[in-house]
PyMOL Python script that loads the backbone (N, CA, C, O; Angstrom):
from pymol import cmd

cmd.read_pdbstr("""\
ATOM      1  N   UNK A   1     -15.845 -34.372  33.131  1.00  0.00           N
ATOM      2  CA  UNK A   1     -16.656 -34.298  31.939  1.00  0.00           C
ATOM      3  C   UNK A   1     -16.883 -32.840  31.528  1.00  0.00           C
ATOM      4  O   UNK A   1     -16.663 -32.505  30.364  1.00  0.00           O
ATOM      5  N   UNK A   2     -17.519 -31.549  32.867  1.00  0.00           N
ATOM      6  CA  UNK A   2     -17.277 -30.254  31.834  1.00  0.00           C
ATOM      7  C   UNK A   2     -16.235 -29.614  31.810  1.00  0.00           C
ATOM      8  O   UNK A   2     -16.263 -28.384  31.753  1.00  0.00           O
ATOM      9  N   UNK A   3     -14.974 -30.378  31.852  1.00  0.00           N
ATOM     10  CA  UNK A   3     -13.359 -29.830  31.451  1.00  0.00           C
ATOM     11  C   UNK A   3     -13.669 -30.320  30.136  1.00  0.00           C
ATOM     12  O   UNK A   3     -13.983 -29.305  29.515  1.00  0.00           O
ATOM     13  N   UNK A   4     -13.737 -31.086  29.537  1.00  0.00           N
ATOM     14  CA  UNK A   4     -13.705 -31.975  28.244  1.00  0.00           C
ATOM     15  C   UNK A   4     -14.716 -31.055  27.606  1.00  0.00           C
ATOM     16  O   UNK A   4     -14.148 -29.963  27.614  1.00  0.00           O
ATOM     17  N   UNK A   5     -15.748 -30.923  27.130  1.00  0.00           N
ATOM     18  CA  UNK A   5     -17.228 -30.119  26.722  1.00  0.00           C
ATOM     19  C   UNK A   5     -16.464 -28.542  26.456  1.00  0.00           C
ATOM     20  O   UNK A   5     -16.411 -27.811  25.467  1.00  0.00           O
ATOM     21  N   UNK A   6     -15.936 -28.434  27.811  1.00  0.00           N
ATOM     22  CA  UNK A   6     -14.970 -26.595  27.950  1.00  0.00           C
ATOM     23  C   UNK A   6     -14.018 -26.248  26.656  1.00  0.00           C
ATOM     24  O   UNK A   6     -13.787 -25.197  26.059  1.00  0.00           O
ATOM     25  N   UNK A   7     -13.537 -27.703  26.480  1.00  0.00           N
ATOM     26  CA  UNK A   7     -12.114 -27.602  25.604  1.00  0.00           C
ATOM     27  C   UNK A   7     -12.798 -27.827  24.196  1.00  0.00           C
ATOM     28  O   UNK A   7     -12.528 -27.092  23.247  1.00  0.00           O
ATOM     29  N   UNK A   8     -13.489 -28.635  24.124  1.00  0.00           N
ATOM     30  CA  UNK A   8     -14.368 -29.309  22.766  1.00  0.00           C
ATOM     31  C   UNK A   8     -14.778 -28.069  22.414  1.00  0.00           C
ATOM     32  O   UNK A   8     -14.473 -27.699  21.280  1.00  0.00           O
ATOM     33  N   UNK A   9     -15.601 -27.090  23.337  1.00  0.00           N
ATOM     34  CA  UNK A   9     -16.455 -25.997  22.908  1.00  0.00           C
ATOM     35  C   UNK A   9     -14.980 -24.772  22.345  1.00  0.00           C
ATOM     36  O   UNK A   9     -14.814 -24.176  21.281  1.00  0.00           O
ATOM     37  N   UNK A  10     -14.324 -24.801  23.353  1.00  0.00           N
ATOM     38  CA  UNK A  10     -13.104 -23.482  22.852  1.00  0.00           C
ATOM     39  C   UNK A  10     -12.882 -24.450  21.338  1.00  0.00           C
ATOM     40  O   UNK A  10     -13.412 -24.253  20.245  1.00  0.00           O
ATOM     41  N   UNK A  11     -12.162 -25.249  21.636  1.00  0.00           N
ATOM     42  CA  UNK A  11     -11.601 -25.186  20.204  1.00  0.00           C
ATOM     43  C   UNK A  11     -12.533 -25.502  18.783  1.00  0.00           C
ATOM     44  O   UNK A  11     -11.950 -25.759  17.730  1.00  0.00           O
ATOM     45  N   UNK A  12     -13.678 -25.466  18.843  1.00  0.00           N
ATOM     46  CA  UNK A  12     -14.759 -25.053  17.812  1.00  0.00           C
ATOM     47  C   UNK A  12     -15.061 -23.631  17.757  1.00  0.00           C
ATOM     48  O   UNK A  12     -15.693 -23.107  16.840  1.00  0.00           O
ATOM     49  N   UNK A  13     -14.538 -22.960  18.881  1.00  0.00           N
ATOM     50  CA  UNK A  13     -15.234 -21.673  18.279  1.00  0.00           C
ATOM     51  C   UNK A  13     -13.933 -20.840  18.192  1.00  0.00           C
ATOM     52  O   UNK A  13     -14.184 -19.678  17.870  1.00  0.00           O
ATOM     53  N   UNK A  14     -12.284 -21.151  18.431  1.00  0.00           N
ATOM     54  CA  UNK A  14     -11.466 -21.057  17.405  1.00  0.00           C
ATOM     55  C   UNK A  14     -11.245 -21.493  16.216  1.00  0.00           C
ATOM     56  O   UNK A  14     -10.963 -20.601  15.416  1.00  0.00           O
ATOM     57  N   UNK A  15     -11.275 -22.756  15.726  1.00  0.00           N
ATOM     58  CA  UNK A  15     -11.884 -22.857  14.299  1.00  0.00           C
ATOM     59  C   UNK A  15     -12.542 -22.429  13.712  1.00  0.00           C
ATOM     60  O   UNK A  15     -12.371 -22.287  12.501  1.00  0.00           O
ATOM     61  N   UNK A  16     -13.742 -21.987  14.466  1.00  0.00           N
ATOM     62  CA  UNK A  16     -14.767 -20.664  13.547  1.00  0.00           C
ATOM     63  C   UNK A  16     -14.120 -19.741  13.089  1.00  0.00           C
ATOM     64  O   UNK A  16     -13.995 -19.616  11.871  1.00  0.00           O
ATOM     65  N   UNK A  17     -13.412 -18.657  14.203  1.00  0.00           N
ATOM     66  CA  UNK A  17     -12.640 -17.708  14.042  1.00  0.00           C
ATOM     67  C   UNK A  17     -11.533 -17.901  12.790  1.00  0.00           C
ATOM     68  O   UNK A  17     -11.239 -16.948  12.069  1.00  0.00           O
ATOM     69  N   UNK A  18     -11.105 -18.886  12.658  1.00  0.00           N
ATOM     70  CA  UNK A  18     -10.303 -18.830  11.611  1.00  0.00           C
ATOM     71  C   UNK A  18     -11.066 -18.865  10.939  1.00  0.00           C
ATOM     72  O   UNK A  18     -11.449 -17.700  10.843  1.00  0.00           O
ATOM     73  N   UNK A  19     -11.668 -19.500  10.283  1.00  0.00           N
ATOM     74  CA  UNK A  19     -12.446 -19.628   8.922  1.00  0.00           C
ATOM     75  C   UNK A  19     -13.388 -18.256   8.895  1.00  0.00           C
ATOM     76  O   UNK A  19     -13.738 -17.920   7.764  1.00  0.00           O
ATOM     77  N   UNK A  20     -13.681 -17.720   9.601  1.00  0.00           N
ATOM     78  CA  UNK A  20     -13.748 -16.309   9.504  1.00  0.00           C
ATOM     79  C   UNK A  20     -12.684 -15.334   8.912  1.00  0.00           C
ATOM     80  O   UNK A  20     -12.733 -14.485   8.023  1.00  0.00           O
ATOM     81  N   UNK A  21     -11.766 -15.755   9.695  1.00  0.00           N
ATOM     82  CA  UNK A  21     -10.569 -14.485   9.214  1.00  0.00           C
ATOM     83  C   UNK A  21     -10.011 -14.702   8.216  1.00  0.00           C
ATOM     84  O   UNK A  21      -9.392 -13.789   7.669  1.00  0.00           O
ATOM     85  N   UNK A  22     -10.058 -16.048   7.638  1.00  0.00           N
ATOM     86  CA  UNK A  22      -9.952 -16.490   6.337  1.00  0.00           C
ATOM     87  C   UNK A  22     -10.499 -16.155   5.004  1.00  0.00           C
ATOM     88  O   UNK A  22     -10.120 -15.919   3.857  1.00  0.00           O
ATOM     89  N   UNK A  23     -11.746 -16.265   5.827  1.00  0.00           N
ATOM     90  CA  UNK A  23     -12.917 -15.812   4.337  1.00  0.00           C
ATOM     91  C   UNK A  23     -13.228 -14.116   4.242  1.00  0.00           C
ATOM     92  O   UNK A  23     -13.865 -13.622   3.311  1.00  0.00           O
ATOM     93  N   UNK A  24     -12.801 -13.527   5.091  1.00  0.00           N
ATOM     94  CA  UNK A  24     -12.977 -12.338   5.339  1.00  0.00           C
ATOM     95  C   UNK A  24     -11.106 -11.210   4.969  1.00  0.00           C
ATOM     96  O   UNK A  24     -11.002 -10.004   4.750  1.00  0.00           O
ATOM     97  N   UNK A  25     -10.043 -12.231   5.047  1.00  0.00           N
ATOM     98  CA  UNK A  25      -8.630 -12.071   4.907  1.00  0.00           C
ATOM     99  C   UNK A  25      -8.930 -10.704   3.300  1.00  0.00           C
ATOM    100  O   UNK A  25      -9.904 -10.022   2.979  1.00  0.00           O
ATOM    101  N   UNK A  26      -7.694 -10.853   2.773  1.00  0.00           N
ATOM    102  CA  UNK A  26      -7.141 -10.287   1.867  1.00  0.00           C
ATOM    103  C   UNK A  26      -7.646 -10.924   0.813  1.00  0.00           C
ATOM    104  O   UNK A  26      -7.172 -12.041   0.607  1.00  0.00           O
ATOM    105  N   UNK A  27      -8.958 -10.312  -0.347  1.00  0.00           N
ATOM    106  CA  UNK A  27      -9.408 -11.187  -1.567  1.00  0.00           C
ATOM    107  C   UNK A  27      -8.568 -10.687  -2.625  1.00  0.00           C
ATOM    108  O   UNK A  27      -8.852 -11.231  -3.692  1.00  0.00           O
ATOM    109  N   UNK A  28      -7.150  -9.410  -2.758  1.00  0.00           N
ATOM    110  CA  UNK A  28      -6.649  -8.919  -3.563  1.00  0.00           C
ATOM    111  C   UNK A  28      -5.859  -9.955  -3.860  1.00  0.00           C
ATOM    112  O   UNK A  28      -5.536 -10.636  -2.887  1.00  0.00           O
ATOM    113  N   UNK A  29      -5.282 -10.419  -5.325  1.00  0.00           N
ATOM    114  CA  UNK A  29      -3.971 -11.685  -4.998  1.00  0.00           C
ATOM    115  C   UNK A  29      -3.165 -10.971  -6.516  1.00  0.00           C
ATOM    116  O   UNK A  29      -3.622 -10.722  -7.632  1.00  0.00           O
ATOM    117  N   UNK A  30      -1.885 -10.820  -5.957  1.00  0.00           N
ATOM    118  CA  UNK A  30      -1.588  -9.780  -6.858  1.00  0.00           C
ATOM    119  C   UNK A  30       0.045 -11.163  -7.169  1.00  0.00           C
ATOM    120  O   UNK A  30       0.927 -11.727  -6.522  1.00  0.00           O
ATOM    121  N   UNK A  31      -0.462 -11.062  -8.534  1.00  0.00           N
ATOM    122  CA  UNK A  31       0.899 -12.238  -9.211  1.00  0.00           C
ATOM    123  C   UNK A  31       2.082 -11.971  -9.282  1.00  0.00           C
ATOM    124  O   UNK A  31       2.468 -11.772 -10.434  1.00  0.00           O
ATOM    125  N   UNK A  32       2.999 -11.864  -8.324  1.00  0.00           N
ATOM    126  CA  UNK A  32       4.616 -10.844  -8.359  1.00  0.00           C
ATOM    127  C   UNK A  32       5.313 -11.881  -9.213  1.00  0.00           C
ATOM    128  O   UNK A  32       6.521 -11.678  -9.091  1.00  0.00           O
ATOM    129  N   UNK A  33       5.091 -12.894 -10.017  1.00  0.00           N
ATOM    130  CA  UNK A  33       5.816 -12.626 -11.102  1.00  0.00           C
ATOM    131  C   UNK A  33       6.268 -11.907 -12.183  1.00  0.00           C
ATOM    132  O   UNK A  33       7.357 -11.655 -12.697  1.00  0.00           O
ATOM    133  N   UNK A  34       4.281 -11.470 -12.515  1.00  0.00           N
ATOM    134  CA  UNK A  34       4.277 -10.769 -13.343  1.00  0.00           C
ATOM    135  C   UNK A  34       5.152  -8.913 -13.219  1.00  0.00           C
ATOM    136  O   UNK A  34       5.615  -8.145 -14.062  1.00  0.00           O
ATOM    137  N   UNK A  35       5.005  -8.872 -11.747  1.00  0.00           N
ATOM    138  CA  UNK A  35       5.680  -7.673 -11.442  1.00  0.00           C
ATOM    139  C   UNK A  35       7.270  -7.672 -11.319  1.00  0.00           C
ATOM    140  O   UNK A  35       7.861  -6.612 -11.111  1.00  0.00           O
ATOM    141  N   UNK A  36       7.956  -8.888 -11.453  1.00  0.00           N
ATOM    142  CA  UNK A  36       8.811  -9.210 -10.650  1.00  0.00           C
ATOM    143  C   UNK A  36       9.318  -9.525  -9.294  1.00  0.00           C
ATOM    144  O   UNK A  36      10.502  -9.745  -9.041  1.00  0.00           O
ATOM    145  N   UNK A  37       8.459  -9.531  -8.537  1.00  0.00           N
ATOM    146  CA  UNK A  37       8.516  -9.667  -7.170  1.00  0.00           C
ATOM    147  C   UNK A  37       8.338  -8.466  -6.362  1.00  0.00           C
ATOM    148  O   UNK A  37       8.589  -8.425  -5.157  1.00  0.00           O
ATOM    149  N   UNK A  38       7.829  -7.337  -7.163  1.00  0.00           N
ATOM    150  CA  UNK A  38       8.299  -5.926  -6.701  1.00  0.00           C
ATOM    151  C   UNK A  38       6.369  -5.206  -6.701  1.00  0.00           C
ATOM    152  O   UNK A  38       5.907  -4.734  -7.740  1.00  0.00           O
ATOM    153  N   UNK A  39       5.829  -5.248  -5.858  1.00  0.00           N
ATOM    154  CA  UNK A  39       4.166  -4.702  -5.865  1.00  0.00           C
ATOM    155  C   UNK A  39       4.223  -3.380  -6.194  1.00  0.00           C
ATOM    156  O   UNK A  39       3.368  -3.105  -7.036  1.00  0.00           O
ATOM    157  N   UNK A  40       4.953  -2.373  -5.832  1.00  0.00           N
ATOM    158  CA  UNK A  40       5.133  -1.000  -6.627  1.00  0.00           C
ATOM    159  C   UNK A  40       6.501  -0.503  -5.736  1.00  0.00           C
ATOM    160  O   UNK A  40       6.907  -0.882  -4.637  1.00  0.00           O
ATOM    161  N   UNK A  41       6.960   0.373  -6.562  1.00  0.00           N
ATOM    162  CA  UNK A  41       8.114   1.144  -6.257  1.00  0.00           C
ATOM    163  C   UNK A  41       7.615   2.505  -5.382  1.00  0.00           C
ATOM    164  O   UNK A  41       6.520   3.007  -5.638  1.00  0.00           O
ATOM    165  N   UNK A  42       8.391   3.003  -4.454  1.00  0.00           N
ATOM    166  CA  UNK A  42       7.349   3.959  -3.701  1.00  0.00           C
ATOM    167  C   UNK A  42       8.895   5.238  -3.984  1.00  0.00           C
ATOM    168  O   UNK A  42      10.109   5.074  -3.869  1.00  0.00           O
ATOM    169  N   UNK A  43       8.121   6.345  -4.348  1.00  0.00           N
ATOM    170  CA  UNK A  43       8.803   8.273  -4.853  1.00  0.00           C
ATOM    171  C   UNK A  43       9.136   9.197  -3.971  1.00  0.00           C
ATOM    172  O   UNK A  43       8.286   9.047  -3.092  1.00  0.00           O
ATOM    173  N   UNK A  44       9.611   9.785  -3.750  1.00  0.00           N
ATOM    174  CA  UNK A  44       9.909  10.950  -2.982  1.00  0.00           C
ATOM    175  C   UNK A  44       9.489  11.552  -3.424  1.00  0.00           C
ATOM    176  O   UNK A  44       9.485  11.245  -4.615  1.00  0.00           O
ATOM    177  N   UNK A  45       8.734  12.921  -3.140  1.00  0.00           N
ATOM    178  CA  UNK A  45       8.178  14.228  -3.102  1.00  0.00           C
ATOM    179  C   UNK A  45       9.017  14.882  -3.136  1.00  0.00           C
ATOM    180  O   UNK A  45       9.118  15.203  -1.952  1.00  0.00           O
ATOM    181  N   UNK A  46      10.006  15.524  -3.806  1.00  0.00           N
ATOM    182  CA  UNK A  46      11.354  16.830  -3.908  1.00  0.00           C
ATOM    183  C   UNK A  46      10.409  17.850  -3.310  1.00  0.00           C
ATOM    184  O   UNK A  46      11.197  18.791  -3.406  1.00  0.00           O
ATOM    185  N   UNK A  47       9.432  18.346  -2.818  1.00  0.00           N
ATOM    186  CA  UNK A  47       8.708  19.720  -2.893  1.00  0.00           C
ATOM    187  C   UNK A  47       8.502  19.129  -1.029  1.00  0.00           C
ATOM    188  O   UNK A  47       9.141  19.718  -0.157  1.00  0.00           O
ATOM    189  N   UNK A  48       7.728  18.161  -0.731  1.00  0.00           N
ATOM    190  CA  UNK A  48       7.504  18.271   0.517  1.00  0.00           C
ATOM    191  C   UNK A  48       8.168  17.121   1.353  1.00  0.00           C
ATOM    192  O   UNK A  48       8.377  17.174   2.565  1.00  0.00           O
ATOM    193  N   UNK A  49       8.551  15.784   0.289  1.00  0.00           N
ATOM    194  CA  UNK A  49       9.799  15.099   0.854  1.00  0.00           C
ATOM    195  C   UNK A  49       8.927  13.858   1.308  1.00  0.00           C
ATOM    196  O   UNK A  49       9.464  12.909   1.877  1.00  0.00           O
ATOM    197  N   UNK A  50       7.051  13.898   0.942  1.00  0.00           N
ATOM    198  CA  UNK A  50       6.748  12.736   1.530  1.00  0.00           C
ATOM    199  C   UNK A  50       7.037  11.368   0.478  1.00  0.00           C
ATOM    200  O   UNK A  50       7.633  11.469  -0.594  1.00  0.00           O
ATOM    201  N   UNK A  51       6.596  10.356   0.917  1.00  0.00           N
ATOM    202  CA  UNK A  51       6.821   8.894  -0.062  1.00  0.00           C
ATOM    203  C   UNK A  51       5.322   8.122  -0.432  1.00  0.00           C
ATOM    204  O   UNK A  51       4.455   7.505   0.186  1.00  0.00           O
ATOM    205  N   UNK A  52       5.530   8.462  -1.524  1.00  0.00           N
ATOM    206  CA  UNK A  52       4.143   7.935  -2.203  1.00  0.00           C
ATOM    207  C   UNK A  52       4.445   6.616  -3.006  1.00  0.00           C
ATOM    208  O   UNK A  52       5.642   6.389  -3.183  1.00  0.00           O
ATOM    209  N   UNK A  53       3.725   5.892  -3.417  1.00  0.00           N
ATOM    210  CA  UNK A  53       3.713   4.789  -4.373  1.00  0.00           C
ATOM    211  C   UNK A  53       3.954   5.858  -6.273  1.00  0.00           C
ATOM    212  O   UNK A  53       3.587   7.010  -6.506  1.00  0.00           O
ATOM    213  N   UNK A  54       4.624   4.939  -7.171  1.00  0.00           N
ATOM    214  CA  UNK A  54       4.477   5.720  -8.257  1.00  0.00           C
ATOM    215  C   UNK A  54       3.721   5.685  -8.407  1.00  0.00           C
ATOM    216  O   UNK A  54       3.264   6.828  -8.416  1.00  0.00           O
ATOM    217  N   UNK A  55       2.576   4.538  -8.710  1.00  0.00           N
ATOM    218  CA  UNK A  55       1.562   4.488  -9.699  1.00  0.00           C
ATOM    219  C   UNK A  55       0.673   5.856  -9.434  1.00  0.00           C
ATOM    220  O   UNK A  55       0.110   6.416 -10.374  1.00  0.00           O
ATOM    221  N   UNK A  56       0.591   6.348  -8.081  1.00  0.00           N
ATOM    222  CA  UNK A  56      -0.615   7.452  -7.752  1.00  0.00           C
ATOM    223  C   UNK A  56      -0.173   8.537  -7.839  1.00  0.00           C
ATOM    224  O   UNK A  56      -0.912   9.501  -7.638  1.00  0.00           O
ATOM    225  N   UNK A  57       1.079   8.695  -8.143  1.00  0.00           N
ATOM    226  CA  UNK A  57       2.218   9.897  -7.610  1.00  0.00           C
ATOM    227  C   UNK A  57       1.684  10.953  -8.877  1.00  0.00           C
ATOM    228  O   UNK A  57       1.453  10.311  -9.901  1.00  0.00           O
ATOM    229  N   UNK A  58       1.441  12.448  -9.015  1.00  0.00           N
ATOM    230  CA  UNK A  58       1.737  13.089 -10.076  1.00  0.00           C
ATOM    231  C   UNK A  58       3.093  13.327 -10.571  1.00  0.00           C
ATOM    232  O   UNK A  58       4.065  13.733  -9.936  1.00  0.00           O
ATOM    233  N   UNK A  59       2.968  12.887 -12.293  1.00  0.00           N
ATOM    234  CA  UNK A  59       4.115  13.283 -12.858  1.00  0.00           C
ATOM    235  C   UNK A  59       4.558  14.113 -13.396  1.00  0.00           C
ATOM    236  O   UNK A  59       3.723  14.281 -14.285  1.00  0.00           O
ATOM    237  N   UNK A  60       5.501  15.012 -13.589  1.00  0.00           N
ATOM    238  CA  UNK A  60       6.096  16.069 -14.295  1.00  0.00           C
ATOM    239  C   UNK A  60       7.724  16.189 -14.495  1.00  0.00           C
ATOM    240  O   UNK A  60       8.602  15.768 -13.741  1.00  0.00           O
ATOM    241  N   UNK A  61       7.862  16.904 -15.760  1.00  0.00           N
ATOM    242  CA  UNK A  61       8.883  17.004 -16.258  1.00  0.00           C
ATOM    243  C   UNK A  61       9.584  18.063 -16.430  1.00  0.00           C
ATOM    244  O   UNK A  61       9.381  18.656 -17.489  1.00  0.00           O
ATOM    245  N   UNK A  62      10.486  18.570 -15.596  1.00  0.00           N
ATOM    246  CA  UNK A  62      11.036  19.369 -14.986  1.00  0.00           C
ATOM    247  C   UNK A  62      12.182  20.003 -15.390  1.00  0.00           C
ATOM    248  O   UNK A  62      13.095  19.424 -14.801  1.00  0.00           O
ATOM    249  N   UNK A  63      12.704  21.016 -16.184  1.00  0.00           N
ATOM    250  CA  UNK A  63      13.999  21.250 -16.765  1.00  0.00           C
ATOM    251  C   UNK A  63      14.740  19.846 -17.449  1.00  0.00           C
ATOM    252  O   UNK A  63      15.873  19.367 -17.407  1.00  0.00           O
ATOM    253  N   UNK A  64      13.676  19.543 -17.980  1.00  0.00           N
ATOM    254  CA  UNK A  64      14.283  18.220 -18.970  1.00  0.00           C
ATOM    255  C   UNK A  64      14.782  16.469 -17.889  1.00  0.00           C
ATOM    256  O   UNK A  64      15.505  15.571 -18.320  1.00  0.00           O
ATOM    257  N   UNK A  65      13.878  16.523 -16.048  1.00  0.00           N
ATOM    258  CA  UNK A  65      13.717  15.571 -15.578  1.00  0.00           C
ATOM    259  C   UNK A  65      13.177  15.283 -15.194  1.00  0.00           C
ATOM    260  O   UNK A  65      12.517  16.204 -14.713  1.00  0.00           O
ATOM    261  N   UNK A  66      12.560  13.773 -14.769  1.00  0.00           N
ATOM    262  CA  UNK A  66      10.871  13.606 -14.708  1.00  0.00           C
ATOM    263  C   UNK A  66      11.200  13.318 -12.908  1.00  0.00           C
ATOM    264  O   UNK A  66      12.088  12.652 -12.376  1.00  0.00           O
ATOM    265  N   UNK A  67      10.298  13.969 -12.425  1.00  0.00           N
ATOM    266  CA  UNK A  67       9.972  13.902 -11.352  1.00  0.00           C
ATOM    267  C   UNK A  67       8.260  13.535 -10.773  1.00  0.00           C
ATOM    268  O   UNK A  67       7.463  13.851 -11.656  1.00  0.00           O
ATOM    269  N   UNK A  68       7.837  13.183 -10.008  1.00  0.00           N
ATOM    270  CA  UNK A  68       7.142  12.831  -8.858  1.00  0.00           C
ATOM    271  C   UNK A  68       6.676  13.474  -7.844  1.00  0.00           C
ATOM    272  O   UNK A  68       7.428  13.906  -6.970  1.00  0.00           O
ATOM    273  N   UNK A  69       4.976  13.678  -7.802  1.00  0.00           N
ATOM    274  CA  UNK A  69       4.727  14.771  -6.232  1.00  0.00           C
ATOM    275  C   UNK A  69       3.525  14.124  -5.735  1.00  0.00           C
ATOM    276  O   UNK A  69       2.576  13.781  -6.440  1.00  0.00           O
ATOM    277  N   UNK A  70       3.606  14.005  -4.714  1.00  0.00           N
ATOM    278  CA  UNK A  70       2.185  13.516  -3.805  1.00  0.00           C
ATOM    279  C   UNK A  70       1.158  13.965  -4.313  1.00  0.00           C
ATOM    280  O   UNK A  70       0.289  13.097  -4.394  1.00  0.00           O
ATOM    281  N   UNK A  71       0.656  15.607  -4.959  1.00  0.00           N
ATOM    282  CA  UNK A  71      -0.516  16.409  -5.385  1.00  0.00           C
ATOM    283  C   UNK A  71      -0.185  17.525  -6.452  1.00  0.00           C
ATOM    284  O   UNK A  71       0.979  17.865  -6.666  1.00  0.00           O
ATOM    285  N   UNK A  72      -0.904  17.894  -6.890  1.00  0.00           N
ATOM    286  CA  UNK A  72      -0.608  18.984  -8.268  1.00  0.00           C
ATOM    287  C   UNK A  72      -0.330  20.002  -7.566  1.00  0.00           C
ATOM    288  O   UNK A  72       0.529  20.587  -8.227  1.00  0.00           O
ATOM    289  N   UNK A  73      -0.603  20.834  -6.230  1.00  0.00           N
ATOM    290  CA  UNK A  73      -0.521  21.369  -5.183  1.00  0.00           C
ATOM    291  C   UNK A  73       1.375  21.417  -5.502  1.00  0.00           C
ATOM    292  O   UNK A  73       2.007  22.216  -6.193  1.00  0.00           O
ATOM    293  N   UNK A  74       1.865  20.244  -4.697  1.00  0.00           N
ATOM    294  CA  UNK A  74       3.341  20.145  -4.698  1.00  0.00           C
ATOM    295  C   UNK A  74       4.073  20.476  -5.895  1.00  0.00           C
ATOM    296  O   UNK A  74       4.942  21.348  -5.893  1.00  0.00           O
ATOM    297  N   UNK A  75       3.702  19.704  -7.081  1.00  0.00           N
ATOM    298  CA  UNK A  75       4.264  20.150  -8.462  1.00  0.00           C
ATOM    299  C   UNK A  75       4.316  21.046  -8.935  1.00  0.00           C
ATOM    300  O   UNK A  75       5.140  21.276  -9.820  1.00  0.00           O
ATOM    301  N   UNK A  76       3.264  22.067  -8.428  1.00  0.00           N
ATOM    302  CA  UNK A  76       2.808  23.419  -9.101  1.00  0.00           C
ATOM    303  C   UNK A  76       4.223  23.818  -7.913  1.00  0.00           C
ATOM    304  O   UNK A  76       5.178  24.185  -8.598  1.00  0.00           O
ATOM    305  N   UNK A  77       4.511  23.833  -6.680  1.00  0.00           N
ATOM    306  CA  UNK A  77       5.406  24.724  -6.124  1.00  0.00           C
ATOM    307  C   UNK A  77       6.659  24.434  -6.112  1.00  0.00           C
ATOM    308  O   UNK A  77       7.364  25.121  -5.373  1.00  0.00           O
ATOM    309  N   UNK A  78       7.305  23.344  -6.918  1.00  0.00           N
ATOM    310  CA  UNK A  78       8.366  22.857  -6.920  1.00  0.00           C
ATOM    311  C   UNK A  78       8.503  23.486  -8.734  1.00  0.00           C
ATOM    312  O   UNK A  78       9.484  23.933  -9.329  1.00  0.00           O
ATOM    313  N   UNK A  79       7.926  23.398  -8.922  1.00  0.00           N
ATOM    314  CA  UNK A  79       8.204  23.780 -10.098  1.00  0.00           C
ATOM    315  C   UNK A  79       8.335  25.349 -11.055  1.00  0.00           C
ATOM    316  O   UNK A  79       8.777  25.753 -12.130  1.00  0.00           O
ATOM    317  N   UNK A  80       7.444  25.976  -9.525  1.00  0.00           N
ATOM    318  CA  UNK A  80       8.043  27.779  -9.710  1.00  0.00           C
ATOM    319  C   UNK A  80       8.792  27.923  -8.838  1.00  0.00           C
ATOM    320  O   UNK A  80       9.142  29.103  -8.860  1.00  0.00           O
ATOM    321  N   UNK A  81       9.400  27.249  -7.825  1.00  0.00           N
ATOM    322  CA  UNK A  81      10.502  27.482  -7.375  1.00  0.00           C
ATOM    323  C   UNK A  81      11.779  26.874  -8.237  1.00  0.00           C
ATOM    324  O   UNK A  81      12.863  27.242  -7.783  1.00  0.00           O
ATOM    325  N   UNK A  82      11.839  26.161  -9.194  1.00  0.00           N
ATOM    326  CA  UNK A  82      12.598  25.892  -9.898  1.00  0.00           C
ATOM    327  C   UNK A  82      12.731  26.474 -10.917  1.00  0.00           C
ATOM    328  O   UNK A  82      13.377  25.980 -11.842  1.00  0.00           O
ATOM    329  N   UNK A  83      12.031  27.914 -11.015  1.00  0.00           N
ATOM    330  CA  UNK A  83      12.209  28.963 -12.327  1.00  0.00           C
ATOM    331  C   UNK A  83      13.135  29.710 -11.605  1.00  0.00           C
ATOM    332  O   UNK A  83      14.224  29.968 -12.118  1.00  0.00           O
ATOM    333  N   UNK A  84      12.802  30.163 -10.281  1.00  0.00           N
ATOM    334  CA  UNK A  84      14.031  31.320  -9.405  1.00  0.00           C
ATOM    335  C   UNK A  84      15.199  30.927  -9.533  1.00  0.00           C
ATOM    336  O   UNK A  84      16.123  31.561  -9.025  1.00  0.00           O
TER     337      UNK A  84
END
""", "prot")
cmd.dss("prot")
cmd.show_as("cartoon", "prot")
cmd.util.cbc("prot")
cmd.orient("prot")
């Protein structure tokens, strides 16, 4: 009888746990149709080479091409090194 009570009790308070991690999970719900299946495209940094998402990336336009930098920091030095 407290083998039975042991098991009854575990598996109620794994069911809790889920419905915890459930209600507590991911509330973002992002429609990849509308994106195409694609949540964002992620940039290279030409100046320091790291990979950022576009949407956050700074943009600039560079001897007539648009490029991408992690910080205005990077853009500002990629871009006087591209006057030398």
């Amino acid at each position: 009888m407290g083998f039975f009570r042991l098991f009854i009790f575990g598996a109620l308070i794994y069911l809790l746990y889920r419905l915890v991690k459930s209600a507590l999970g991911s509330t973002k719900i992002i429609d990849q149709r509308r994106t195409n299946g694609v949540i964002d495209e992620m940039v290279q940094d030409p100046s320091c080479k790291t990979y950022i998402p576009r949407r956050d990336a700074q943009k600039r336009s560079v001897a007539g091409r648009e490029y991408f930098f992690c910080s205005k920091e990077c853009a500002d030095k990629f871009q006087e090194e591209m006057k030398r």
